[in-house]
C-alpha positions in Angstrom: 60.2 -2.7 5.8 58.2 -0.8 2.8 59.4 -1.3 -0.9 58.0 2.6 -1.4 57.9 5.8 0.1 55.0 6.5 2.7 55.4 10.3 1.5 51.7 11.1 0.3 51.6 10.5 -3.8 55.4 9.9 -4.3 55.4 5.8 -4.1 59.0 6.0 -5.4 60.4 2.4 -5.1 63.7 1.9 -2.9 66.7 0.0 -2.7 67.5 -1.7 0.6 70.1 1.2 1.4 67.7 3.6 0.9 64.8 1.4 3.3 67.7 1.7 5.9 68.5 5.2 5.8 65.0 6.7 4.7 63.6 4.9 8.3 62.3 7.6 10.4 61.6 7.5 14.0 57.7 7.7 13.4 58.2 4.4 12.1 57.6 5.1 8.4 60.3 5.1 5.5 60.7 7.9 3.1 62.7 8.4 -0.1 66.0 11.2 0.2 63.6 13.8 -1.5 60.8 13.6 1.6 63.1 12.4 4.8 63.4 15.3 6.1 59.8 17.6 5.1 57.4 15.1 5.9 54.5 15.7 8.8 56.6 13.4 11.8 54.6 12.5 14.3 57.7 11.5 17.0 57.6 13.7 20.0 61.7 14.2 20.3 60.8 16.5 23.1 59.2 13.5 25.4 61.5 11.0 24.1 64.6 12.9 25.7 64.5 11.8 29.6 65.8 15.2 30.8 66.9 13.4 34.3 68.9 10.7 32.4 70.1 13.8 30.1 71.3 15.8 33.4 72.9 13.1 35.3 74.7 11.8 32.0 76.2 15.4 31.1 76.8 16.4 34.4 80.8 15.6 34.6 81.1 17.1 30.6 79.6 20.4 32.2 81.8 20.4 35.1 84.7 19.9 33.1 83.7 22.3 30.6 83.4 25.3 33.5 87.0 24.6 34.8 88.7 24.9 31.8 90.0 28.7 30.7 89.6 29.6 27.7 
């Protein structure tokens, strides 16, 4: 894993919490102050099989319509 921040001209040095929870799907690690407004370059929209998705929640949505409310 990196010792610093991929975050263009931060280079911030991290512990090995922060290497674990500043990984990012993309594959790079970022310091707390860039996680999250960094340019990602993960698709989340093609990683989510929307057949798997379906057929996985399809006994939570029946469930859900037969309950009243």
């Amino acid at each position: 894993m990196a010792k610093k921040c991929k975050f263009k001209d931060c280079n911030k040095k991290m512990t090995p919490a922060e290497k674990i929870i500043g990984l990012c799907k993309c594959g790079n690690t970022y310091c707390s102050k860039h996680r999250h407004d960094h340019d990602c370059t993960f698709d989340y929209k093609e990683a989510l099989d929307k057949e798997q998705f379906i057929s996985d929640n399809k006994c939570v949505a029946s469930k859900m319509a037969g309950e009243k409310i």
